[in-house]
C-alpha atoms as one frame of an Amber mdcrd trajectory, in Angstrom:
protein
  21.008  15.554  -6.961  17.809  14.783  -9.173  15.238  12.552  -7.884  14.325
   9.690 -10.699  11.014  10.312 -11.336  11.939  14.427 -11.313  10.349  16.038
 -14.116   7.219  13.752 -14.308   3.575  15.606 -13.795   1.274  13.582 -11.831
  -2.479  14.888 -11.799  -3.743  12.442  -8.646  -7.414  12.695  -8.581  -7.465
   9.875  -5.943  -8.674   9.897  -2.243  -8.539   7.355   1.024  -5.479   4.428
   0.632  -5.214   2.728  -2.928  -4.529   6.172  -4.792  -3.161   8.476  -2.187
  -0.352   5.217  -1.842   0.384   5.252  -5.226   1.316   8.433  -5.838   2.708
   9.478  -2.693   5.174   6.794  -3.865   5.953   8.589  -7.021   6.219  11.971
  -5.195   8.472  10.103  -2.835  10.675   9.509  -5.837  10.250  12.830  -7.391
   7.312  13.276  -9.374   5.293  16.549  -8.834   2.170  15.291  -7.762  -0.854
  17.684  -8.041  -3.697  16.111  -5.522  -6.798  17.290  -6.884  -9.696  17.408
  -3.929 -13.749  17.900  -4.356 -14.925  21.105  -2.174 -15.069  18.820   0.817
 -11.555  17.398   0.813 -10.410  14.151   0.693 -12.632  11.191   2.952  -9.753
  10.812   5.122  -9.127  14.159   6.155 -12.318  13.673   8.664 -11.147   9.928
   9.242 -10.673   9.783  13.059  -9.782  10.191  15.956  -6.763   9.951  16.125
  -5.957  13.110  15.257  -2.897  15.141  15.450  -4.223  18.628  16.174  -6.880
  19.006  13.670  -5.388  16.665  10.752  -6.261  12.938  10.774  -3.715  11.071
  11.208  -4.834   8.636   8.651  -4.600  11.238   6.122  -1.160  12.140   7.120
   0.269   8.443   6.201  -0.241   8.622   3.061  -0.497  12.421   1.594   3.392
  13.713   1.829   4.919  15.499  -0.647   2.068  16.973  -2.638   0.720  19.975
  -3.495  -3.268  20.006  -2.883  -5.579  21.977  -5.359  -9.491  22.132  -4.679
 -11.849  21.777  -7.433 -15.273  21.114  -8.089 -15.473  18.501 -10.901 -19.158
  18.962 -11.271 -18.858  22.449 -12.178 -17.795  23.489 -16.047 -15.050  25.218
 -15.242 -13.536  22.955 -12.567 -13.179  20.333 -15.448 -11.594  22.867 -17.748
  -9.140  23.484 -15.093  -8.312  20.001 -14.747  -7.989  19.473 -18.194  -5.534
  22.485 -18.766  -3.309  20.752 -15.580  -3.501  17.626 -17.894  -2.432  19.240
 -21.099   1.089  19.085 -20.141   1.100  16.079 -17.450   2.414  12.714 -17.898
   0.392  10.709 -15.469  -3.780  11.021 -14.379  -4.326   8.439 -11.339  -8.114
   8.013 -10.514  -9.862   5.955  -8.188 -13.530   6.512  -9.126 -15.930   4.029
  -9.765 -15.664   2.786 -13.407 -17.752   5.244 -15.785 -17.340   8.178 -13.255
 -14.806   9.466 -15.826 -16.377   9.020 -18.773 -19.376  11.049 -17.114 -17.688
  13.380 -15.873 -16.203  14.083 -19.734 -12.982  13.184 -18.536 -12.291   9.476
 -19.202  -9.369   7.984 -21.149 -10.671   8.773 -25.174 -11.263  11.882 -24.246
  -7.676  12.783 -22.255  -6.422  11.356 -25.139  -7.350  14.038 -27.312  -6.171
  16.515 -24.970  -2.796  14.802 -24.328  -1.695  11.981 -26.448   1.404  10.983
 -24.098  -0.976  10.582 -20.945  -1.287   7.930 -19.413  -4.237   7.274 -16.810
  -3.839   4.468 -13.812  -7.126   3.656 -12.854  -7.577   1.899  -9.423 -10.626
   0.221  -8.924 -12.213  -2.741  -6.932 -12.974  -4.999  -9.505 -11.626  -3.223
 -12.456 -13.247  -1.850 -15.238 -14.570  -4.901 -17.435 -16.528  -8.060 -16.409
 -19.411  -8.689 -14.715 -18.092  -7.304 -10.766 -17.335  -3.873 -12.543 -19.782
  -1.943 -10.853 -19.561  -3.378  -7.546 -18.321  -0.653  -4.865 -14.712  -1.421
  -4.169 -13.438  -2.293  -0.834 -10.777  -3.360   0.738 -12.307  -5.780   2.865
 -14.884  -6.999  -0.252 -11.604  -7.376  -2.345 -10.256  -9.877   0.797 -13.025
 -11.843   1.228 -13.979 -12.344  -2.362 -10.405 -12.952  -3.541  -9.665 -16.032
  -1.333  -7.639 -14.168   1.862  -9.608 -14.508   4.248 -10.643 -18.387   4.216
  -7.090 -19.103   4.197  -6.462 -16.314   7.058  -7.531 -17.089  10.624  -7.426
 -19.980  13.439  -8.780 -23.206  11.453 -11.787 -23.232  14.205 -12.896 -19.697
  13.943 -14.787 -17.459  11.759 -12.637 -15.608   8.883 -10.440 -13.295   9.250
  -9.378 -10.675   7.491  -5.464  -9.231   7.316  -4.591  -6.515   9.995  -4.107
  -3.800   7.600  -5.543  -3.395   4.213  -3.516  -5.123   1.770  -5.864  -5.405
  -1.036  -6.104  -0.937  -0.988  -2.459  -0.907  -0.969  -1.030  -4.092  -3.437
  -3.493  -2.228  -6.215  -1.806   0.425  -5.469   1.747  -0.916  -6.123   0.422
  -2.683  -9.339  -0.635   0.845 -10.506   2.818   1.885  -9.680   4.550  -1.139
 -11.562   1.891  -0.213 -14.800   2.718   3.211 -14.378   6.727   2.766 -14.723
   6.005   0.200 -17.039   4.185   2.860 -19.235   6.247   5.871 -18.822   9.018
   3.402 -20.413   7.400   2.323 -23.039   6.395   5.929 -23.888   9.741   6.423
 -25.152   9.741   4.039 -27.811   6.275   4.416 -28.738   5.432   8.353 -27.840
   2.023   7.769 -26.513   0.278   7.148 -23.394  -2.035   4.197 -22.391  -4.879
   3.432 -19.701  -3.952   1.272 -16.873  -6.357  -0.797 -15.150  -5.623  -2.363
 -11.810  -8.018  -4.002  -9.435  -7.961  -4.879  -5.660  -9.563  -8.431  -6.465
  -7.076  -8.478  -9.672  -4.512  -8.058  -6.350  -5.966 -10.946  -4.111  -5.696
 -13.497  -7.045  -2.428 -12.438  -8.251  -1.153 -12.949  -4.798  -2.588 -16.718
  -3.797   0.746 -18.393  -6.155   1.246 -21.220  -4.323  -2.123 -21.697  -2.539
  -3.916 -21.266  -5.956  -0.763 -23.971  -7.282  -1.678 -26.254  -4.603  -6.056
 -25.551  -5.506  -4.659 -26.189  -9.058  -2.813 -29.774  -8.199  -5.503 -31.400
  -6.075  -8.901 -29.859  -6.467  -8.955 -29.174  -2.853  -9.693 -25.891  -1.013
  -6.579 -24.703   1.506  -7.799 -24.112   4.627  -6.731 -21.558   7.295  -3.775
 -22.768   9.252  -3.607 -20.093  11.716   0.339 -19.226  11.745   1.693 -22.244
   9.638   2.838 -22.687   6.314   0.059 -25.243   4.670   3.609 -26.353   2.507
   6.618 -26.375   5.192   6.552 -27.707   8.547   7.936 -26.246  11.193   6.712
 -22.924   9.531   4.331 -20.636  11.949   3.709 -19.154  14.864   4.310 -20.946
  18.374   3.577 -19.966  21.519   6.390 -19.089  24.324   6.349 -18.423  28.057
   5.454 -14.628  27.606   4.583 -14.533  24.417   5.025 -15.565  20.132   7.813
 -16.211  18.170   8.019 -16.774  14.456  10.041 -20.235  13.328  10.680 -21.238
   9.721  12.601 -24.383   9.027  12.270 -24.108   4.938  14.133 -27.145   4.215
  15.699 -30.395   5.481  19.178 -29.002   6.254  17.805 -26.570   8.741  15.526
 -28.997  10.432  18.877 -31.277  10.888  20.533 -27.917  12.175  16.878 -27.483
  14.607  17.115 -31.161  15.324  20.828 -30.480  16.856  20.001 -27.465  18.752
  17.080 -28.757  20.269  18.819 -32.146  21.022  15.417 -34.297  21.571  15.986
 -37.465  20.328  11.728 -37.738  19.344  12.886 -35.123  16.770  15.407 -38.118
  15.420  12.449 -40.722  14.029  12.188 -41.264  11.067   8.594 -39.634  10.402
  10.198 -36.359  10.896  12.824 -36.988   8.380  12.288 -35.427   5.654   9.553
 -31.920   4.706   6.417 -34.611   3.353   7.291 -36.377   6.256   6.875 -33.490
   8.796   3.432 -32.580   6.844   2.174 -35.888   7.133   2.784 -36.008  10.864
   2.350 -32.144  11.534  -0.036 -32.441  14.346   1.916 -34.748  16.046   5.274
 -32.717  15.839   3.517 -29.232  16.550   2.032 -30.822  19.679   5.490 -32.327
  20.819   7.016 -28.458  19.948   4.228 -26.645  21.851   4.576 -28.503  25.142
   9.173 -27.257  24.667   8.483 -23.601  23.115   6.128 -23.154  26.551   8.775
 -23.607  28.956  11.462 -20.464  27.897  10.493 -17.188  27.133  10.638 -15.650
  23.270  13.725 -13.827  23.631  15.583 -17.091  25.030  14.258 -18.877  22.030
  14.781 -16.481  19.782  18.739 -16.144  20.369  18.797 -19.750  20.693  18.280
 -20.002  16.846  19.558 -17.238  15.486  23.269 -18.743  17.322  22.167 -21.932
  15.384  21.816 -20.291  12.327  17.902 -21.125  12.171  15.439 -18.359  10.716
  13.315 -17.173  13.559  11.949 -14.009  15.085   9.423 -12.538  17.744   6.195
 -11.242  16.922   6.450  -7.674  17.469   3.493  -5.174  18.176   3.997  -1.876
  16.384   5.733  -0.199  19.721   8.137  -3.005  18.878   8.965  -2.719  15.577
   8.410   1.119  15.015  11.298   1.413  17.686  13.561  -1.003  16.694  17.062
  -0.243  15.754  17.300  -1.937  12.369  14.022  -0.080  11.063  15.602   3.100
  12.384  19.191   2.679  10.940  16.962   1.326   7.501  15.252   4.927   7.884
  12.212   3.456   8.007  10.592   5.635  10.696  11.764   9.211  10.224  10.569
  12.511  11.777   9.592  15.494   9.117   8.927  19.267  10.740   5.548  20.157
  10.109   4.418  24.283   9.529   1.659  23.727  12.160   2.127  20.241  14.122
   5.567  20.299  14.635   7.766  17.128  14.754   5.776  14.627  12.762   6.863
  10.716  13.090   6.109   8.723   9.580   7.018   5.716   7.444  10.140   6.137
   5.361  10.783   4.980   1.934  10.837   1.325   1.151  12.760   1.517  -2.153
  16.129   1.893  -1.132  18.248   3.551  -4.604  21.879   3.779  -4.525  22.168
   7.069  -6.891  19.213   8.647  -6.575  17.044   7.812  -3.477  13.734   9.224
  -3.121  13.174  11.871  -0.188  10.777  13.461   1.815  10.600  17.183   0.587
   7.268  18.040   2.268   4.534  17.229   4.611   1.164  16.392   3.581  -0.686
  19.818   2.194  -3.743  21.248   3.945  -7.055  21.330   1.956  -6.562  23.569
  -0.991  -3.051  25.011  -0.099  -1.712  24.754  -3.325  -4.521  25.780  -5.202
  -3.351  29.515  -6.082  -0.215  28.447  -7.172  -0.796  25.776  -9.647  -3.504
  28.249 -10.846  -1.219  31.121 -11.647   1.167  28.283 -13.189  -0.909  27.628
 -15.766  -2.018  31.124 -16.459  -5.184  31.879 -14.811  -4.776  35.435 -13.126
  -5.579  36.644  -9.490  -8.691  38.527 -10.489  -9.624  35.051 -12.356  -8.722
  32.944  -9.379 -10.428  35.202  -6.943 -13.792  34.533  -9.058 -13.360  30.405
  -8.994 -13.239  31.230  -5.137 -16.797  33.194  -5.425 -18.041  30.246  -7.711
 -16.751  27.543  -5.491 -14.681  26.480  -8.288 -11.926  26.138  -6.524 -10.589
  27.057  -2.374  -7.539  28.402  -0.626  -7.239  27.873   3.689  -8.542  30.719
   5.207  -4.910  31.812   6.403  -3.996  32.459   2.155  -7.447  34.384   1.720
  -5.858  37.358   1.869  -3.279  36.689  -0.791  -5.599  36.825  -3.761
């Protein structure tokens, strides 16, 4: 069976998270996705400990099912190598700062003349017009400056930023979404474009209702620790051994929580209704706190979930990377890797009924690949064995011998 992106050429000149995402996801669905790495490797690849063995395991999450080439960009011939890979490739992702392609000869007008059809996703923190553009782009920059982290946090502390980096990774979806957006328009139009997605673009896009609610009143939302600054009952509370997640979204379910929890305080009429609840949240949260204390999470949990009320613990990732659901969704599987052995990952999110992605290999070491796409686009052995002697391009030491 064909994957759905089978057939598409991805040249990914990207390194650490926003990039490596991105087209991991694309290999996941079947795109042949050459990572192109600088003499030194990708940043991650020294990112640790951990480690498993010698490979970092950060560079493991997010490399599988590519096929790793080493060149050096700032040599002449390195870039002629790249742009023979690109003659006949669909997609260029890139990460750089903005300019770095254009100085390195490489940047959109000029793939453009070596490939019409291409189309280049380019990744950056504050994307590549306006006055931020040059600004180094980081994750944790991109959450600060794009409103997260004042709405993130206990409404008493300092500001806090999400537990993993969400800015690295949502740019790297939009990239995705422009890049499937692109390769469909392609057919009707027959040429490429440049796509242009930024981690701050990311934080914005994603405040909807907060930036709504900045929009209706002027006012600022302010951190709410685990509540909902819209719906109340809608956070976090606090059980006997530990949290639990409760979200009465409307007035039907509070009557439902109202009848489960059979406390006639619940019954007054400044409760009633969702404005009602916001108006006195302080008041009810305090009332809920001193119940939600007295029974553990679990007991709470099944409690609601008989009553039909949306609720859930708060797991820690031994929780939730073990869980039976997540396993039966195949969203922790185990790959065989040439020198680690059994290697635990992330599955693949997109679930497709007639042609699901699938994990065809584990992440490459440092230039393993690098032969290979070589003599696929005609350069010879004797050729190949010279970029090696220029530091044009690298093979692991294991290969040496093969060329």
């Amino acid at each position: 069976m064909m994957l759905p992106l089978e057939g598409i050429k991805v040249i990914d000149l990207t390194r650490i998270l926003s990039g490596p995402f991105c087209t991991m996801t694309l290999a996941d669905l079947g795109a042949d996705v050459i990572k192109i790495e600088r003499p030194s490797g990708d940043d991650t690849r020294q990112w640790g400990p951990p480690f498993v063995e010698d490979e970092s395991a950060y560079f493991l999450s997010v490399n599988r099912n590519k096929k790793s080439v080493v060149l050096d960009l700032k040599k002449e011939k390195g870039k002629e190598i790249l742009k023979d890979l690109i003659k006949d490739a669909d997609v260029v992702v890139e990460n750089f700062r903005p300019g770095t392609m254009d100085k390195l000869g490489i940047g959109y007008e000029e793939l453009k003349k070596i490939n019409p059809r291409i189309i280049l996703a380019s990744i950056s923190g504050f994307g590549q017009s306006g006055s931020y553009a040059q600004k180094p782009g980081y994750d944790v920059l991109a959450q600060g400056m794009g409103g997260l982290m004042s709405v993130t946090g206990d409404p008493s502390g300092t500001p806090v930023k999400a537990g993993y980096s969400v800015a690295d990774i949502g740019a790297g979806m939009w990239a995705i979404i422009g890049i499937l957006t692109s390769l469909w328009e392609r057919q009707r139009s027959g040429e490429g474009q440049w796509i242009d997605a930024a981690l701050l673009d990311t934080m914005i896009s994603w405040q909807t209702y907060l930036a709504g609610n900045y929009f209706a009143t002027d006012k600022n939302p302010k951190p709410l620790g685990g509540a909902h600054p819209n719906i109340v009952p809608y956070q976090v509370f606090n059980a006997s051994d530990g949290y639990f997640v409760l979200a009465v979204g409307n007035d039907s379910l509070w009557d439902k929580f109202v009848e489960t929890m059979k406390m006639e305080s619940l019954r007054e009429p400044k409760f009633k209704t969702n404005p009602d609840r916001i108006k006195n949240r302080e008041l009810l949260i305090s009332i809920l706190n001193d119940v939600f204390i007295t029974r553990t999470k679990n007991e709470w949990v099944e409690l609601f979930e008989y009553s039909g009320i949306p609720c859930g613990p708060v797991n820690n990732f031994s929780d939730i990377l073990n869980d039976h659901h997540v396993k039966e969704r195949e969203m922790v599987v185990e790959t065989n890797h040439p020198t680690l052995g059994l290697l635990r990952q992330l599955g693949i999110p997109v679930k497709l009924s007639r042609t699901p992605g699938k994990i065809t290999s584990t992440p490459p070491e440092q230039g393993e690949h690098s032969e290979e796409i070589l003599k696929r686009i005609g350069y010879n052995e004797e050729q190949i064995q010279s970029f090696i002697e220029e530091g044009v391009t690298s093979i692991p030491e294991k290969n040496s011998s093969t060329v």
